[in-house]
C-alpha positions, -999 to 999 in steps of 0.1 A, spaced: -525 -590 -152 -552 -569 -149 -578 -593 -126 -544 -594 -107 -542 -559 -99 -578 -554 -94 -581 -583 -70 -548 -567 -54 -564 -533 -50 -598 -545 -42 -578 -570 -12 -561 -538 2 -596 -519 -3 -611 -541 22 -584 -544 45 -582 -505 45 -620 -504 50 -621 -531 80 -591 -512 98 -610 -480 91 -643 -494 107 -625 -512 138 -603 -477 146 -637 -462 142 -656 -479 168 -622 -478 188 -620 -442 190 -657 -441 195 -653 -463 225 -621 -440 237 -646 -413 236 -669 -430 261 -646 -442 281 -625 -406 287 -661 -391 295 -672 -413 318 -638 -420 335 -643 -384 349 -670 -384 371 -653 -420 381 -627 -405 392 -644 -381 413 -665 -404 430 -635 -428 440 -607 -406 446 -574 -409 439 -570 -438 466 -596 -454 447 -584 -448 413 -552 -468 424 -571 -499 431 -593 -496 402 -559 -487 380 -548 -521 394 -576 -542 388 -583 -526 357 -544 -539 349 -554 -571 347 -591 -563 333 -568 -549 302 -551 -582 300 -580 -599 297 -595 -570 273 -568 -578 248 -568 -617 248 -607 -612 240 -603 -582 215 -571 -588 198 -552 -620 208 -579 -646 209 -600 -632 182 -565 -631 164 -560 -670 165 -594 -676 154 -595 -653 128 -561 -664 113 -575 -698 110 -605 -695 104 -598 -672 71 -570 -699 59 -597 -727 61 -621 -705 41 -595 -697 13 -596 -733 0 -637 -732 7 -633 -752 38 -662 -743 53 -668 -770 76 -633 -770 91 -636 -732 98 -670 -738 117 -652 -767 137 -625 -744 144 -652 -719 164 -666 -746 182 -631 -760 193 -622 -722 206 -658 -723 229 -648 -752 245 -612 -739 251 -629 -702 264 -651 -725 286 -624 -747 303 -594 -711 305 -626 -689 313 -639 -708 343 -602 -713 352 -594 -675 358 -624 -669 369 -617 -690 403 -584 -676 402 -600 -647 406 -625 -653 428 -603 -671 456 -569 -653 450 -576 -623 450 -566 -613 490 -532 -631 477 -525 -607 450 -535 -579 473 -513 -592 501 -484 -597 481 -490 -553 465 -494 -545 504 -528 -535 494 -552 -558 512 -583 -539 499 -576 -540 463 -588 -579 472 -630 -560 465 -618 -548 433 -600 -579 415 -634 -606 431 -653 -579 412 -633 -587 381 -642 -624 382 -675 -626 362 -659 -602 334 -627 -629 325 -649 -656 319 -674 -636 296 -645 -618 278 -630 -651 267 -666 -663 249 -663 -624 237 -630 -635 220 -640 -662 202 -672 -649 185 -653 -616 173 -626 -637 162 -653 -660 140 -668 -628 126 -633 -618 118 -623 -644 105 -653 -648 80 -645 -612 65 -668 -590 86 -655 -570 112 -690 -550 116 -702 -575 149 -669 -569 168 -669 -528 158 -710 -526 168 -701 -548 201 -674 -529 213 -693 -502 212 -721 -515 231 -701 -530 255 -685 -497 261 -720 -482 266 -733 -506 287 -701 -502 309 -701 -463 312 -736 -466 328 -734 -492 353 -694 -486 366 -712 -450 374 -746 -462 391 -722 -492 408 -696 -469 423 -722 -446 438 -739 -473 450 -707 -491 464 -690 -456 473 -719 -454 497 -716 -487 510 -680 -483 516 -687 -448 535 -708 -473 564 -679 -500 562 -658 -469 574 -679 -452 600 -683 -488 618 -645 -501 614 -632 -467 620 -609 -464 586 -616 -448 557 -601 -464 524 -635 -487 523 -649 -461 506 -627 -462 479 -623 -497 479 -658 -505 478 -659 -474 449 -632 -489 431 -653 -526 429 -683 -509 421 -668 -494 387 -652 -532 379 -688 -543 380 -695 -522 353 -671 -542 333 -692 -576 334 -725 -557 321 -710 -545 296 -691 -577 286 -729 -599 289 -750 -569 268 -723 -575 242 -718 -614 244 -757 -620 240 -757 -592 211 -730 -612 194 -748 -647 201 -778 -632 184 -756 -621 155 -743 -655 149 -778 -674 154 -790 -651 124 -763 -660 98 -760 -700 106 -786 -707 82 -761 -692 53 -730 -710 67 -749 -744 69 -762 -741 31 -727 -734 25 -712 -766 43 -735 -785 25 -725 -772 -10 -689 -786 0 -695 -815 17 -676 -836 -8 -641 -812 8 -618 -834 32 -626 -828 71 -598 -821 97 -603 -844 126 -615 -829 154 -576 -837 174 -557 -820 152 -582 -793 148 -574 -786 184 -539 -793 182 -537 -762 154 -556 -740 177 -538 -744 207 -505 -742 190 -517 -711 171 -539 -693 205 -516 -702 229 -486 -681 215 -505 -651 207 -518 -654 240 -492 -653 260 -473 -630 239 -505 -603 245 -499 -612 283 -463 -603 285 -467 -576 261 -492 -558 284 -485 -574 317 -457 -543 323 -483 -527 339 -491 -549 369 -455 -562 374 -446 -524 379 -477 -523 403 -462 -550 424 -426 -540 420 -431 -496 432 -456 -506 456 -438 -535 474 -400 -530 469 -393 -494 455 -419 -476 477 -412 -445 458 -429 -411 472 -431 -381 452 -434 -345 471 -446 -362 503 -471 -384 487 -474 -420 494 -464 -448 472 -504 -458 468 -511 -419 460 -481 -417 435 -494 -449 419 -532 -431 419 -516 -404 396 -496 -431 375 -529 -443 375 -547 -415 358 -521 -416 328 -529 -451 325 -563 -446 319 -553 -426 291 -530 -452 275 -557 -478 279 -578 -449 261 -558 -449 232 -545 -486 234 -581 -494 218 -576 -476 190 -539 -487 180 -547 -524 186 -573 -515 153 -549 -519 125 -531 -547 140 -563 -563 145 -579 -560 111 -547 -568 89 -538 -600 109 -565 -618 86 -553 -605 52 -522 -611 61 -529 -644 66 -546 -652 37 -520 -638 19 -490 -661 34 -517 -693 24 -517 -680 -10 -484 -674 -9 -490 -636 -24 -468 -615 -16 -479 -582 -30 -513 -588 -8 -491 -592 24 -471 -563 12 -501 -537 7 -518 -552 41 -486 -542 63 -481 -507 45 -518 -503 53 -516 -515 87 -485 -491 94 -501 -461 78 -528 -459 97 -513 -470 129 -492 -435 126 -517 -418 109 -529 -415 144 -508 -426 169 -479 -400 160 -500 -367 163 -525 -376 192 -496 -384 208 -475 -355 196 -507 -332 208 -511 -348 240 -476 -340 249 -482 -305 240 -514 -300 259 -504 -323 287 -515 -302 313 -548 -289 298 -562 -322 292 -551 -337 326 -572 -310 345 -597 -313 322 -601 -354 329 -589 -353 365 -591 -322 383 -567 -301 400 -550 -330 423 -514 -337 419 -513 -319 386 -476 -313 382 -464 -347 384 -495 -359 362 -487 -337 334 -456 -344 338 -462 -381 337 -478 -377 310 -462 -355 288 -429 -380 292 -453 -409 289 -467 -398 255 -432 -412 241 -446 -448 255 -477 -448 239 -465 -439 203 -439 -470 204 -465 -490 221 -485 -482 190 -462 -492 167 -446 -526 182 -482 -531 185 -483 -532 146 -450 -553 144 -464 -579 164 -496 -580 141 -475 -586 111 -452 -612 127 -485 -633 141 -498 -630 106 -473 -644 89 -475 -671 109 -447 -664 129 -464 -664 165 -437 -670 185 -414 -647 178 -433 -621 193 -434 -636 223 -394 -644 226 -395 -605 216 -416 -595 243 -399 -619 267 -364 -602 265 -378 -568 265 -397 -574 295 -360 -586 309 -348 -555 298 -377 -534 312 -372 -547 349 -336 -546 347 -340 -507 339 -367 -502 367 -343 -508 392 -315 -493 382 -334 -460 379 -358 -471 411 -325 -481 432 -296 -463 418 -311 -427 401 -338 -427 424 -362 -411 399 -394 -428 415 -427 -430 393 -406 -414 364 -382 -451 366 -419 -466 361 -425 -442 330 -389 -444 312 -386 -485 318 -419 -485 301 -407 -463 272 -374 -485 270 -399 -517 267 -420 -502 238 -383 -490 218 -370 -524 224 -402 -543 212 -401 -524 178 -366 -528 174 -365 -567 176 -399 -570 158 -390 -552 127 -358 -570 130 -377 -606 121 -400 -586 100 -369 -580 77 -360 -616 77 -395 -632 67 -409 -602 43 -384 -579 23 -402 -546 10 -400 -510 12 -418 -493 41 -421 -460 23 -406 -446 56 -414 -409 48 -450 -413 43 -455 -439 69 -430 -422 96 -414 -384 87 -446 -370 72 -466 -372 99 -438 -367 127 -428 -332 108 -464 -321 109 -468 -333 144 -438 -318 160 -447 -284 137 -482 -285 153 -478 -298 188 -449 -268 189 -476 -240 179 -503 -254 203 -476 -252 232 -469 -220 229 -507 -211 224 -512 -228 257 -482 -206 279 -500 -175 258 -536 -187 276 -520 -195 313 -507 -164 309 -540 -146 301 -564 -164 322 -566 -164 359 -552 -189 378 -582 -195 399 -601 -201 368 -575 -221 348 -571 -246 378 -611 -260 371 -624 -276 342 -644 -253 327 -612 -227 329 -591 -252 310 -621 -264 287 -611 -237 260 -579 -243 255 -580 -283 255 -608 -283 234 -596 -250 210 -562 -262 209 -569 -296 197 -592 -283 170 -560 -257 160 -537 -287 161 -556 -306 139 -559 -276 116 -521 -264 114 -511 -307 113 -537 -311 80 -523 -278 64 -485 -286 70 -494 -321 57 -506 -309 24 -481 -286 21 -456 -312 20 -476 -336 1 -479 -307 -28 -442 -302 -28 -432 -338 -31 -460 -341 -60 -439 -315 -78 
């Protein structure tokens, strides 16, 4: 009973530990991207930022398939093949996944390549065509990206995917600046000899995407590097168990694609809200907000998306690092291992997603001026502030759909994000047509999609796993302490506006202070209500 419990505790140990590590290099990687996104922004415009928003749309796609989805399928069966000391199998499994990234990658990457002017045509945006060709190296060297983290995952170290992500993050910050300067000024002659002016932000816009392939080579050689380092131990391993039974190589890929190609496409139409709501404001609802155009509207969407995909890195952590436990679990059939890896994942999903989100809704405004400027501020902090309600149930059905795939159960995320993505469309026109709410329609239908994904997931949750979710730590806990702190900050906020003058608090530096300070205070007064309420419940 007691090697039980200790294998238990030392299971959930490592599980907590990976999650810790992966949120780690995820908030790391948040960092570098919300610094560097600044200048970007400046050097593009907000014209630009729309066409980078979009390409960056499908870039995020393509971001999760190779950081969560992919590595998800590999991992899950990789891990199951090394329970019963299968080592052979699981090294067949990564080599399988390479030839699969090699045949999809080259695939979308002359998709990319030679439709690109269609997908612009069909958002009425012929020169988002620059930014999407830009894209194309990047999708084939994000799907080799997949499979190696996945490997790595899969055989119970997460360190290669947190140390690349981080890398790759680096390594993109640098060259999207030194390529949209470049391109910027490349775009400014394209504009002086054709007599327009949206090459320049075009051009911008493509300049930054390049960024995205450099990073995505630095850390696909790092990772290559990693793996030719520890095939000496997995071969001495392989030949310890030689005398183990060997899946043929058919149904090896058979298992793969049946276990990829759901979590796949469930990350696709999980995350492809996005770019449908592109294509659907810009071509049929042609929304305008205070005399703004619909591609100037969908520039200040834009800027709260960058955000979102900020913090998207960070939720998909948890998800990412208890998918493997999980799975291990189901193969042993231990239950209490499961159990403890999806209170784990949950707690430390909400752990952060409910306060960031709680104190970005309360210092909407400070940190959009901070990051963006002055431009269009009402309707971005607005956006945002609404929007914050997204990202916290995006958070969470991101969790759900963790525990679903690793159970096992891959396709019922998909059916879930299916319907929800019905339901998502349906309610974009209703409030696009009917309310004529504009961008907000965009905001809400996104909101509605999140709610409906968590309510479906947890419902099949329910019916594969029965346990308690321990709903007040996971859930009321931190959403009293959020709500409590996000509350004070506000009103700290209105107290600064009030104080400062307004020629000051419209630039950065003015707003610096407050965005910074009053993050640091919300922090402070969500840690002390936390404990407070901890101490009470101990008594």
């Amino acid at each position: 009973m007691r090697d039980n419990r200790q294998r238990h505790e030392a299971s959930y140990e490592s599980s907590a530990k990976s999650g810790v590590m992966l949120a780690a290099a995820a908030v790391i990687c948040s960092v570098i991207i919300m610094l560097y996104r600044i200048p970007l922004a400046d050097i593009i415009g907000t014209e630009g930022v729309s066409y980078y928003t979009s390409a960056y749309a499908f870039y995020n796609i393509i971001l999760i398939v190779s950081s969560y989805a992919l590595p998800i399928a590999v991992s899950k069966l990789i891990s199951v093949r090394l329970v019963s000391g299968r080592y052979e199998d699981a090294v067949n499994v990564f080599r399988t996944a390479m030839i699969y990234a090699t045949v999809f990658g080259a695939a979308f990457f002359l998709i990319f390549s030679f439709v690109a002017p269609l997908i612009a045509r069909l958002t009425n945006r012929g020169f988002l065509s620059y930014a999407l060709k830009a894209l194309a190296p990047a999708v084939w060297l994000m799907a080799y990206l997949g499979v190696f983290r996945g490997y790595f995952q899969g055989m119970g170290s997460v360190k290669p995917t947190a140390f690349s992500q981080v890398v790759e993050q680096l390594v993109n910050a640098v060259f999207s600046i030194i390529f949209a300067v470049y391109m910027s000024d490349y775009g400014y002659k394209a504009d002086l000899i054709y007599d327009e002016t949206a090459y320049t932000h075009a051009y911008g816009a493509a300049g930054a995407t390049y960024g995205v392939s450099c990073g995505a080579l630095v850390a696909l050689i790092l990772l290559f590097i990693l793996y030719r380092g520890q095939r000496a131990e997995v071969l001495s391993l392989i030949r310890n168990t030689r005398a183990k039974r060997r899946e043929a190589p058919a149904h090896i890929r058979g298992v793969l694609g049946q276990t990829a190609l759901p979590v796949i496409l469930g990350a696709v139409f999980f995350n492809i809200t996005f770019l449908l709501d592109d294509f659907i404001f810009n071509t049929v609802l042609q929304g305008s907000v205070d005399g703004l155009l619909a591609v100037e509207v969908w520039g200040v969407f834009g800027k709260f998306a960058i955000i979102f995909y900020i913090l998207q890195m960070t939720a998909n952590a948890p998800g990412a690092a208890m998918i493997p436990e999980i799975s291990a679990g189901a193969a042993r059939r231990d239950k209490k291992k499961i159990v403890l890896s999806i209170r784990g994942g949950m707690r430390s999903s909400m752990a952060f997603a409910i306060p960031v989100c709680a104190g970005i809704a309360a210092l909407s405004e400070p940190i959009c001026r901070l990051l963006f400027g002055p431009d269009n501020i009402e309707l971005l902090k607005n956006i945002t502030a609404i929007g914050a309600l997204f990202i916290l149930l995006f958070c969470l059905a991101t969790v759900s759909n963790a525990v679903l795939q690793g159970l096992g159960h891959v396709g019922e995320p998909l059916l879930n994000s299916i319907s929800a993505l019905i339901v998502h469309i349906a309610l974009l026109f209703v409030l696009g047509f009917v309310a004529k709410l504009g961008i907000y329609a965009v905001v809400i239908s996104n909101i509605a999609f999140a709610a409906m994904m968590c309510i479906t997931d947890n419902i099949c949750i329910k019916r594969h796993v029965r346990f308690k979710k321990h709903s007040y730590d996971v859930f009321i806990k931190p959403l009293i302490s959020s709500v409590a702190a996000g509350i004070a900050v506000y009103i700290l906020h209105l107290i600064y506006k009030l104080i400062i003058p307004d020629a000051l608090y419209a630039t950065r530096i003015g707003v610096l202070p407050i965005a910074a300070g009053g993050a640091f205070i919300f922090v402070f007064i969500y840690a002390f209500i936390s404990a407070v309420i901890s101490s009470r419940k101990m008594r």
